[in-house]
VOGUFI-489085 format. One record per residue: residue in one letter; x, y, z of N, C-alpha, C in turn. Coordinates in steps of 0.05 Angstrom, whole numbers, padded with zeros to 5 digits, always signed. Example, Ala and Ser with C-alpha at 12.3 -4.5 7.8 and 13.67 -1.06 7.14 Angstrom:
A+00264-00114+00156+00246-00090+00156+00264-00066+00156
S+00257-00045+00142+00273-00021+00143+00258+00001+00157
This chain:
X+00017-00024+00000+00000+00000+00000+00018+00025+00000
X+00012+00035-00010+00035+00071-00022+00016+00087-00005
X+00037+00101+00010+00024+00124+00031+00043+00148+00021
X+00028+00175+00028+00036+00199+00027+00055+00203+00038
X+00078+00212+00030+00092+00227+00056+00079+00256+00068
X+00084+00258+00090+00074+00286+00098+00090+00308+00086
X+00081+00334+00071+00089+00348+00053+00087+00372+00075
X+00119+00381+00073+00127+00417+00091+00123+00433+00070
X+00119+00451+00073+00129+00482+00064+00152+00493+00062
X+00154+00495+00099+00174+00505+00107+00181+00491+00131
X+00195+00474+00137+00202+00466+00151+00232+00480+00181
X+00218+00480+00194+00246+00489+00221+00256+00469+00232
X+00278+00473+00236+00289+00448+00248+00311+00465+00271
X+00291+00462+00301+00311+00476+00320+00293+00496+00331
X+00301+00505+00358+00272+00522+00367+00297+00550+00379
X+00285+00562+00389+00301+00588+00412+00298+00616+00393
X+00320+00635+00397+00315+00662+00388+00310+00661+00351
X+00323+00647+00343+00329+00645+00318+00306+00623+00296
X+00306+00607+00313+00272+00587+00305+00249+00602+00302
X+00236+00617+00329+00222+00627+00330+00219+00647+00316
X+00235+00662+00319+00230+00686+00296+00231+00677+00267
X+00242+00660+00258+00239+00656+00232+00209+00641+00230
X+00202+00628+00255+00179+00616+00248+00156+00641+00238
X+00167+00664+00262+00138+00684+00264+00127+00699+00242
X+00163+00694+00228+00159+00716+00195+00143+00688+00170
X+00159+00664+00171+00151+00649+00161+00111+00644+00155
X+00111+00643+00189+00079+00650+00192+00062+00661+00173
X+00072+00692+00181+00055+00709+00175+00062+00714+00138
X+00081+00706+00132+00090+00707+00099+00066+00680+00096
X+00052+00668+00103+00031+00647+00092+00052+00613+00086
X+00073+00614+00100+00083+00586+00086+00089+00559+00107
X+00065+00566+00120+00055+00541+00131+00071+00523+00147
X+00095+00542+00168+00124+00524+00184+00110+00513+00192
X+00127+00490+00202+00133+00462+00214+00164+00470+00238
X+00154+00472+00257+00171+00469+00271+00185+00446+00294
X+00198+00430+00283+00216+00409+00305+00236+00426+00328
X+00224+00421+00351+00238+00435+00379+00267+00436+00378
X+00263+00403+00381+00303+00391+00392+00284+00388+00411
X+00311+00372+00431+00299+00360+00457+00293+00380+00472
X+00314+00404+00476+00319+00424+00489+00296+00447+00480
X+00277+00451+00477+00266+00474+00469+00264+00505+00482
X+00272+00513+00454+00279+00546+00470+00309+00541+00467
X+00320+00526+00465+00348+00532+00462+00369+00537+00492
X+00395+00547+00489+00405+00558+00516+00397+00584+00529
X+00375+00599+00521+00355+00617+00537+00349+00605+00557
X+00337+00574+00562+00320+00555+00584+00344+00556+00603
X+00367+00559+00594+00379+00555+00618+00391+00588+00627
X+00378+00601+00618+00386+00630+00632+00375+00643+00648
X+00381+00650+00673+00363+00670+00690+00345+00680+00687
X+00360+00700+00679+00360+00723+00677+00368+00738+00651
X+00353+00760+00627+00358+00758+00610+00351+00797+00609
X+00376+00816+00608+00360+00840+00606+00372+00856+00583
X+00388+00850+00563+00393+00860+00541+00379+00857+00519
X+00353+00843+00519+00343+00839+00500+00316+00861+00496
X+00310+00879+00474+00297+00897+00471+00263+00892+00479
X+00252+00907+00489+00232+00898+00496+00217+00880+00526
X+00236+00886+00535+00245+00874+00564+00247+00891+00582
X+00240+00915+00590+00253+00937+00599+00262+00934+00626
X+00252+00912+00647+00258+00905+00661+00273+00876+00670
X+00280+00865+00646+00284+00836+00647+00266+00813+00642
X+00275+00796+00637+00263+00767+00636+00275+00748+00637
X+00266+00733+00648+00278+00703+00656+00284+00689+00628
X+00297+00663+00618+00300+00661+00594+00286+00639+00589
X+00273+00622+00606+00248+00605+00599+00223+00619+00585
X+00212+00649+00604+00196+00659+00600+00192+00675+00573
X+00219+00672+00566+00222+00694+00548+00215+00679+00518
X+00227+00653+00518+00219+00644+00504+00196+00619+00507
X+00182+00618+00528+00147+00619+00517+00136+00642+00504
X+00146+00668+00509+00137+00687+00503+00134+00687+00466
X+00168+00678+00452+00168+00669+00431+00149+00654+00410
X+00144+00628+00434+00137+00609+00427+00108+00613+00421
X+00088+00632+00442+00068+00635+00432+00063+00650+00421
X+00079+00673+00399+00075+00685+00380+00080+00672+00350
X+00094+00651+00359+00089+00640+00335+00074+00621+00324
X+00065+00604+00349+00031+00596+00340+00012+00608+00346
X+00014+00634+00351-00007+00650+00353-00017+00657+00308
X+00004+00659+00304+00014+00660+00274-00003+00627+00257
X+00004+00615+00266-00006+00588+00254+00020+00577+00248
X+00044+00573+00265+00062+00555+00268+00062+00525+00280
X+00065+00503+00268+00062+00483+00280+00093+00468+00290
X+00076+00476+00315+00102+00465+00342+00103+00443+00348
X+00123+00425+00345+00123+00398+00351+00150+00387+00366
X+00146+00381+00391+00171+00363+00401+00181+00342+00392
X+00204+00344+00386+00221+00320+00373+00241+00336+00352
X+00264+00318+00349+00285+00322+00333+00285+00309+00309
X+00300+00328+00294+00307+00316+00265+00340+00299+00274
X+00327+00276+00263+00355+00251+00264+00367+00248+00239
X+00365+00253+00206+00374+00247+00190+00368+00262+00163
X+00371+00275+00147+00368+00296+00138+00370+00285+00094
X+00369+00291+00077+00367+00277+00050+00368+00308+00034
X+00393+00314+00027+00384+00333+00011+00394+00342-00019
X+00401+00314-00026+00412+00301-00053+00385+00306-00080
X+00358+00302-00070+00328+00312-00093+00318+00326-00067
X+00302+00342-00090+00282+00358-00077+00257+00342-00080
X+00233+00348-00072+00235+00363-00056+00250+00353-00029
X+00258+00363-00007+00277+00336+00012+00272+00327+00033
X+00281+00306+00030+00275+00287+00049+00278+00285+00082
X+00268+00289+00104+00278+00290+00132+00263+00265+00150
X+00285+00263+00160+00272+00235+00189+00272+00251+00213
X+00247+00245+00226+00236+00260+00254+00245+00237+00267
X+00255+00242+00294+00252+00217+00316+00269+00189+00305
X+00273+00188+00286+00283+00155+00274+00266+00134+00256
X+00240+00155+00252+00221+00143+00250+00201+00139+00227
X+00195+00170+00231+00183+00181+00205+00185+00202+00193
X+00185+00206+00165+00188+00211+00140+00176+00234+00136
X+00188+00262+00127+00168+00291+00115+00189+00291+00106
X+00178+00310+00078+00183+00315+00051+00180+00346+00054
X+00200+00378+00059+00203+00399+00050+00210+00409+00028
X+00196+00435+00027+00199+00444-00007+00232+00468+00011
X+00224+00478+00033+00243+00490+00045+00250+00479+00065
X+00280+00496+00081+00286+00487+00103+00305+00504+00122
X+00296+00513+00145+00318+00527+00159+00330+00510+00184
X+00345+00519+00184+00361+00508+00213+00373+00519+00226
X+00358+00515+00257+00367+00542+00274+00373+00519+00298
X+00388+00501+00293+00395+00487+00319+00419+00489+00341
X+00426+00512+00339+00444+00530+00352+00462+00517+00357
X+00482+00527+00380+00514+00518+00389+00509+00517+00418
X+00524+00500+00432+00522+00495+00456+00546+00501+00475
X+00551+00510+00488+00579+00519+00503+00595+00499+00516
X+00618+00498+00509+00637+00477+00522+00639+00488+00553
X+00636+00460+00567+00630+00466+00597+00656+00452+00604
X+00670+00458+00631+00699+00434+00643+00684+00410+00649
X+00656+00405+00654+00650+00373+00654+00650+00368+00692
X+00638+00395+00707+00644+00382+00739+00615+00379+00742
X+00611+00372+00761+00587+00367+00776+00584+00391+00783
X+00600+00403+00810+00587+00418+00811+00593+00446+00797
X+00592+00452+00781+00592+00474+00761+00565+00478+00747
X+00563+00456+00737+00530+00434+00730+00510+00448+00748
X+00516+00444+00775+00496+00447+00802+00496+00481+00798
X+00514+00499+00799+00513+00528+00802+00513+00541+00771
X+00503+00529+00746+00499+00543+00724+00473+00556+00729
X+00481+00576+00716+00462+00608+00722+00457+00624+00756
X+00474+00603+00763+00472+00613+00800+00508+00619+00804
X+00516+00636+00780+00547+00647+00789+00557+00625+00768
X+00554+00610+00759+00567+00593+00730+00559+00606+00695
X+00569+00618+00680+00564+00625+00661+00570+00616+00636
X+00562+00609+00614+00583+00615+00584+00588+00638+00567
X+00571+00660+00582+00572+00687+00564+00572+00705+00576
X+00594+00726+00577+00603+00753+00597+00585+00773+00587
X+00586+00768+00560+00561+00793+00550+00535+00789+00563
X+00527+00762+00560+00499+00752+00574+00495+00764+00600
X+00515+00753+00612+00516+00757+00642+00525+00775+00658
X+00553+00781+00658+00577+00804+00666+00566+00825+00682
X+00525+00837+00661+00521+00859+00690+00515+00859+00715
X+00508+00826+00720+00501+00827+00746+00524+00820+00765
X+00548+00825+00758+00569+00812+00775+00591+00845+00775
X+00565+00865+00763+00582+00879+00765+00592+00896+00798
X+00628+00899+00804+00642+00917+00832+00642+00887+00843
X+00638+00858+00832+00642+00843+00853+00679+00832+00836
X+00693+00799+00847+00709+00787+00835+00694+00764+00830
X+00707+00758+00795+00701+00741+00781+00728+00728+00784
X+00724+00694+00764+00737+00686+00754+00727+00676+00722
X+00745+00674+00707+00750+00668+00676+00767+00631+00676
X+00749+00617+00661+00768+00595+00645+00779+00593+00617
X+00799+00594+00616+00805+00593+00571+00825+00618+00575
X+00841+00612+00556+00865+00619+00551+00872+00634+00506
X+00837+00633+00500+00846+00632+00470+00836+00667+00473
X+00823+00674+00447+00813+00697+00440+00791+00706+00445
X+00775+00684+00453+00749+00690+00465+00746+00686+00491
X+00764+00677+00514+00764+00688+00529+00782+00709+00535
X+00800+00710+00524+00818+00747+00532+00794+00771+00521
X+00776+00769+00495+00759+00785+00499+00734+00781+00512
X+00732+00764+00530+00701+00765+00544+00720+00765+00577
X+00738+00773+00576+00757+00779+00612+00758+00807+00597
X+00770+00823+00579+00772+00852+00574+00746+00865+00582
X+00723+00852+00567+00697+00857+00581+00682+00860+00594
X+00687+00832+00617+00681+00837+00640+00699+00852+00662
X+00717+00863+00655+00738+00882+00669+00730+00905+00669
X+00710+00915+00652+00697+00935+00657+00675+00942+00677
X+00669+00918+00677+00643+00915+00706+00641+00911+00728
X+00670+00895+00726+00679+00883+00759+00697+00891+00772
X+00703+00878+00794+00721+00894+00811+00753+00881+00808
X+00749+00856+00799+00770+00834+00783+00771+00819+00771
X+00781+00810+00752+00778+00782+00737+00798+00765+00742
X+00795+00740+00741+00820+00717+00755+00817+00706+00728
X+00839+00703+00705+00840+00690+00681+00847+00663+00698
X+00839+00636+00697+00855+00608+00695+00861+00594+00669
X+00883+00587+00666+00894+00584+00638+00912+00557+00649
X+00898+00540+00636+00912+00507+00640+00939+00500+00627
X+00947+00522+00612+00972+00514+00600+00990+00536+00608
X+01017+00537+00600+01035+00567+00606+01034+00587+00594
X+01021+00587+00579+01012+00613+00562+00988+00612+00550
X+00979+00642+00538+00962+00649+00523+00963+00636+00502
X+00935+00625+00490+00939+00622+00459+00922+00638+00438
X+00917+00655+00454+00899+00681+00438+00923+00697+00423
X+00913+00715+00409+00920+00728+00383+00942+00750+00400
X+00969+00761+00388+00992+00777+00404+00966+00810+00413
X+00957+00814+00400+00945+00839+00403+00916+00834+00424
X+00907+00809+00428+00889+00805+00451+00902+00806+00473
X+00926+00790+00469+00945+00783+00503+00950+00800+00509
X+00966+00831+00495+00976+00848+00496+00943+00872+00521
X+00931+00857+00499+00899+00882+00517+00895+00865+00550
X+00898+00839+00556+00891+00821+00567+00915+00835+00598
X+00940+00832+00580+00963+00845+00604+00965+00874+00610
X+00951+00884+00593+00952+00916+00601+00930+00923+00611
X+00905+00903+00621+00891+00912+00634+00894+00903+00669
X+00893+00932+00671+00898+00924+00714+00890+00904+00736
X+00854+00901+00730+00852+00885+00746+00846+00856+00731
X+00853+00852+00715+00862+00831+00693+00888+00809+00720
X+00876+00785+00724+00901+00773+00727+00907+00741+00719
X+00924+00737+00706+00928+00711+00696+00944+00690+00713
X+00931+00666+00718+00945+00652+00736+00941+00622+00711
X+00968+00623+00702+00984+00602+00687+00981+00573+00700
X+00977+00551+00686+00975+00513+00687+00959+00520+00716
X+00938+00526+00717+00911+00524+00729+00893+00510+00722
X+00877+00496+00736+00851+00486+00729+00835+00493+00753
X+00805+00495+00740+00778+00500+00763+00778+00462+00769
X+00782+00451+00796+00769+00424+00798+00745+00429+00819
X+00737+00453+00832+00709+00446+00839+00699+00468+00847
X+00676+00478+00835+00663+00502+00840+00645+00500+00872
X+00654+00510+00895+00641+00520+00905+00622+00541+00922
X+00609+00533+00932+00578+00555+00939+00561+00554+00959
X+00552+00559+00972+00528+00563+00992+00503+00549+00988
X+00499+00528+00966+00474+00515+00964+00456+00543+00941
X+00463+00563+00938+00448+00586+00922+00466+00593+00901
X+00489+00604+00915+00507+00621+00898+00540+00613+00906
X+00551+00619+00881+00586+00609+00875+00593+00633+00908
X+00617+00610+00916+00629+00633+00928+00658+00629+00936
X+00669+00615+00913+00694+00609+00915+00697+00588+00897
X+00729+00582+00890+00729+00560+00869+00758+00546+00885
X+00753+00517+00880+00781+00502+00886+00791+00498+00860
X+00822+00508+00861+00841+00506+00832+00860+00488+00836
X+00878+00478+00826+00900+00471+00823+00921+00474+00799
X+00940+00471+00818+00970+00487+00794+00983+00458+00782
X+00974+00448+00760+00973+00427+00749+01018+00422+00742
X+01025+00437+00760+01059+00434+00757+01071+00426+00786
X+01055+00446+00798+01064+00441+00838+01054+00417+00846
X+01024+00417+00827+01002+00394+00845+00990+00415+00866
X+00991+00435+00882+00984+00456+00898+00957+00464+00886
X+00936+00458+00915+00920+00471+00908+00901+00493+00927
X+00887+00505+00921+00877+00523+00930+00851+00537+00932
X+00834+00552+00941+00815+00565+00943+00814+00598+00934
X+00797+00591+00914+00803+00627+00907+00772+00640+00915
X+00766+00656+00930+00738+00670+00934+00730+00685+00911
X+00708+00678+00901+00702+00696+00881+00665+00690+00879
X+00659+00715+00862+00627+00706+00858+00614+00691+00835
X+00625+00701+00818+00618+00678+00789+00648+00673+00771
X+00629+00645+00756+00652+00638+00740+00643+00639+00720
X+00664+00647+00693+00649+00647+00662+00672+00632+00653
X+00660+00615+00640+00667+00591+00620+00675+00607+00596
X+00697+00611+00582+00701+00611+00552+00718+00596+00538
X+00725+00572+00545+00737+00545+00524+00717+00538+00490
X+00705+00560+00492+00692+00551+00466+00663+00543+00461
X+00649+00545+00442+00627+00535+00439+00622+00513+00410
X+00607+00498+00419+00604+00471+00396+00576+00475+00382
X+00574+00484+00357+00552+00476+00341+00535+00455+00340
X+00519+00457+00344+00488+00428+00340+00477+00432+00312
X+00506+00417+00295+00499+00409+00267+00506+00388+00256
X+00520+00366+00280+00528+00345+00277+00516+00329+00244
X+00482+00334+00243+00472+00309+00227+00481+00322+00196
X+00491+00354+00195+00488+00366+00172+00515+00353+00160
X+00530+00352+00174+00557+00346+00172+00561+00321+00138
X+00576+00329+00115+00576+00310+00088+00557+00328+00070
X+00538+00335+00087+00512+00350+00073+00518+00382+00060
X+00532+00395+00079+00534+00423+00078+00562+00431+00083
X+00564+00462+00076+00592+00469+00077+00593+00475+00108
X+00612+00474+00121+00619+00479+00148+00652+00483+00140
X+00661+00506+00172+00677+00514+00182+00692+00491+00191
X+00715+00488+00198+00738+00474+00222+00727+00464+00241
X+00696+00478+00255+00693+00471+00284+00661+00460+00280
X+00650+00461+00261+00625+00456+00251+00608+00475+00244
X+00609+00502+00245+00591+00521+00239+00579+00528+00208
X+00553+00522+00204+00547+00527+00178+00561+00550+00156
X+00566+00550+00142+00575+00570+00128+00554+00573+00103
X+00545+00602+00106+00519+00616+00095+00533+00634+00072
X+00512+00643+00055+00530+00664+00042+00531+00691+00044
X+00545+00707+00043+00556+00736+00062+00523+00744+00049
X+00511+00762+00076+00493+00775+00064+00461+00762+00061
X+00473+00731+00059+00434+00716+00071+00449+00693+00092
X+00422+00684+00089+00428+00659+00104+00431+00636+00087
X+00426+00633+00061+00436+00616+00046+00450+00600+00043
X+00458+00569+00046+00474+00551+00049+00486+00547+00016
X+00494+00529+00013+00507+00517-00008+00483+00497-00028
X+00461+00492-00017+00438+00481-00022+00416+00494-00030
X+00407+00497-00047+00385+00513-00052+00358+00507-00041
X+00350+00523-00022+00332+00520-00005+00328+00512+00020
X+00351+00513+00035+00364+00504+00054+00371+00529+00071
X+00363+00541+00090+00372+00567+00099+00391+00557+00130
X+00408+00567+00138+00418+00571+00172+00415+00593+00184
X+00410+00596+00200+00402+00620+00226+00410+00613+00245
X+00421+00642+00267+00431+00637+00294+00458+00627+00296
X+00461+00612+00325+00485+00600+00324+00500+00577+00317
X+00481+00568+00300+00484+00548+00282+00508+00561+00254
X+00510+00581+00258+00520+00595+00236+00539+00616+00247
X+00533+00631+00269+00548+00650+00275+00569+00642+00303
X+00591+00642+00291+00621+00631+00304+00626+00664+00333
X+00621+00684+00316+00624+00709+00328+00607+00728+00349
X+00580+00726+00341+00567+00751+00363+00556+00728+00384
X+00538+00707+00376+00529+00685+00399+00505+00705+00408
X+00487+00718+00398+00473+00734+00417+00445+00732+00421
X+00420+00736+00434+00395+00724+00427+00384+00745+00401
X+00392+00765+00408+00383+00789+00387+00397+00789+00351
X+00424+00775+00347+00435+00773+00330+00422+00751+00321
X+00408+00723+00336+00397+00706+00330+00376+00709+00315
X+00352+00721+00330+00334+00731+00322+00338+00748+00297
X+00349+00766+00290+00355+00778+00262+00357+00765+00243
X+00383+00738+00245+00378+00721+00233+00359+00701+00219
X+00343+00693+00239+00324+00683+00236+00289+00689+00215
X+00291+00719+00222+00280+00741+00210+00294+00735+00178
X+00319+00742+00175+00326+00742+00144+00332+00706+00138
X+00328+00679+00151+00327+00656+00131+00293+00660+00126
X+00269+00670+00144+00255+00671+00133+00244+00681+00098
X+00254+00707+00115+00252+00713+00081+00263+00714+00060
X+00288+00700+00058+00295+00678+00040+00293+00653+00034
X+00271+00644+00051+00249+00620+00048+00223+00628+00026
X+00212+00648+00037+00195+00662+00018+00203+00668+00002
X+00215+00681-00008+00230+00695-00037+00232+00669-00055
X+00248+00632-00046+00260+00620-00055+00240+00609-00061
X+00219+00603-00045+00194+00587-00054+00176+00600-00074
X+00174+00634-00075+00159+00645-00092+00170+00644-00123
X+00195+00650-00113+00209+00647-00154+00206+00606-00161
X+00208+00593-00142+00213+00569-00149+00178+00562-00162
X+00155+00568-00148+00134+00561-00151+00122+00578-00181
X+00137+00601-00197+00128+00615-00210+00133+00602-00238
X+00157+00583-00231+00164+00566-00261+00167+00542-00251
X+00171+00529-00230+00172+00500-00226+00143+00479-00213
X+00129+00466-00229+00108+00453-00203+00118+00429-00194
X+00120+00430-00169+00128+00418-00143+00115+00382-00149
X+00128+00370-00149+00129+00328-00158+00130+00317-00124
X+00114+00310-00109+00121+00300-00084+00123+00274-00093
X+00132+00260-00077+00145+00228-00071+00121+00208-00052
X+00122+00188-00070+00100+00164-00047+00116+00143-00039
X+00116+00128-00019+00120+00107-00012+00095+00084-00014
C-alpha cells in the first residue's frame, strides 16, 4: 500500500531566538512552518536567568519565559510546534527528504536550521549544580550582574581574553585560569589582556570544583597542574570561555561547514550551499552568539524561504514522492 509522505512548506528544524522568529515571519509570509523543537526547546535561553539586554524587556526576563513568550507568538501565527528532533536529513532531490525521531518521514519544499551551538563546559558536577547561580558561558549575557564584585575566567584563547577585557569593565577583578603556560589568543588580545589592571592571569591552572552556599558560587578550588598545589580562590561567578560547539552534527557530508562545525551561509543571507536550505543563529554565527543577532537572523532565513519558494513556484510545479 503507497502512503503519502507528509508534505512541509517550510520546515524548522531547532527552536530558541532564531527558530522562533523565523517561524513568526515564516507564519505570517503564509508558508505554513513546521517546527521540530530539539529535545531542548527554546534553546540555551532555558537555561538562563535572567535575561535583560534583550529589547523589549525593559525590566528583564527570565529566559524560559522569554521564550514561551516566543513560542506563543508563533503559533499565535499558525506555526506548527512539535517536540522531537530531526535525526537524519536527504538533501541530494528535492523536494527533501527528513527523518523526525528515527522514525518518520516529511518531505520539504524548504528548510531552515536554527539548531544553535552549545557551550563547552569543564564537565564538573558541581559547576553543572551552580549554572546560572554564578556559572556562566557568556560575559556579554551575564557580566552585569556581577558587576564591583570578583570574578573568575576559564580559557586561555581569544574569546576568552575578549570576554575577561569585558568583564573588566564591570567588575572589581577578573581571575584568568589558563591550563597551560601561556596564552593562545592572538599577540594583540594578550597584549589588551596584560595591560589591563585588574586583569590577572594565573598560568597551568585548572577550576576542579566550584564552590557555593547551596544558592550562589562563592569560591572556586584550583589547582596548579605543575606544583600539584592547590587552593581556594573566593570569588562570585565563574564564566566559562573554552569555546562553543555547534548542534549540526547530522548536517555534517551535507553542507559546507567551518573547522569547528559552523554552517557557512552566504555573506549577506542565510543561504547555504543548497538551494533551499537556509541557517540562522548559532548554528551559523562563530562570532556575536547573541539572542538578538539570532533573532535577526532568523528574520532574514525567513525571508529567504519566501523569496526561494515564490520564484521556485512561479516556473517549477512541485512532484512530491509516495511510498
Amino acid at each position: 500500500m503507497k502512503t503519502t509522505i507528509e508534505h512541509i512548506r517550510c520546515l524548522i528544524i531547532g527552536s530558541g531566538p532564531a527558530g522562533y522568529t523565523a517561524a513568526i515571519y515564516a507564519a505570517r509570509a503564509g508558508l505554513q512552518p513546521v517546527m521540530y523543537t530539539g529535545m531542548n526547546p527554546g534553546g540555551q535561553l532555558t537555561q538562563t536567568t535572567e535575561v535583560e539586554n534583550f529589547p523589549g524587556y525593559p525590566t528583564g526576563v527570565a529566559g524560559p519565559e522569554m521564550m514561551e513568550d516566543f513560542l506563543k507568538q508563533a503559533q499565535r501565527f499558525g506555526t506548527d510546534v512539535r517536540f522531537g528532533y530531526v535525526s537524519k536529513v536527504d538533501f541530494s532531490n528535492y523536494p527533501y527528504q527528513v527523518i523526525i525521531d528515527d522514525v518518520k518521514t516529511v518531505v520539504a519544499e524548504s528548510v531552515i536550521i536554527s539548531t544553535g551551538a552549545s557551550a563547552k563546559w569543564l564537565g564538573l558536577e558541581s559547576e553543572a549544580r551552580y549554572s546560572g547561580f554564578g556559572v556562566s558561558g557568556c560575559a556579554v549575557c551575564d557580566g552585569y550582574f556581577f558587576r564591583g564584585q570578583n570574578v573568575a575566567l576559564v580559557g586561555g584563547g581569544d574569546t576568552a581574553a575578549e570576554e575577561a577585557t569585558y568583564l573588566s569593565k564591570l567588575v572589581n577583578k577578573v581571575t584568568m585560569f589558563v591550563r597551560k603556560g601561556e596564552l593562545r589568543a592572538s599577540r594583540s588580545m594578550i597584549n589588551r589582556v596584560l595591560n589591563t589592571p585588574n586583569i590577572e592571569v594565573w598560568y597551568n591552572t585548572e577550576v576542579v570544583e566550584v564552590l557555593g552556599d547551596g544558592t550562589n558560587v562563592t569560591a572556586l578550588s584550583v589547582l596548579n597542574n605543575k606544583t600539584r598545589e592547590e587552593m581556594q580562590v573566593p570569588v562570585s561567578g565563574l564564566f566559562i570561555a573554552i569555546g562553543h560547539q555547534p548542534n549540526t552534527e547530522i548536517f555534517k557530508g551535507l553542507l559546507d561547514m567551518d573547522e569547528t562545525g559552523y554552517i557557512k551561509t552566504v555573506p549577506g543571507t542565510t543561504s547555504t550551499a543548497i538551494e533551499g536550505v537556509f541557517c540562522c543563529g548559532d548554528a551559523q554565527d562563530p562570532i556575536y552568539r547573541q539572542a538578538i543577532t539570532a533573532a535577526g537572523t532568523g528574520c532574514m532565513a525567513a525571508l529567504d524561504a519566501e523569496r526561494f519558494l515564490a520564484a521556485r513556484e512561479a516556473s517549477v510545479p512541485l512532484q512530491l514522492p509516495v511510498i
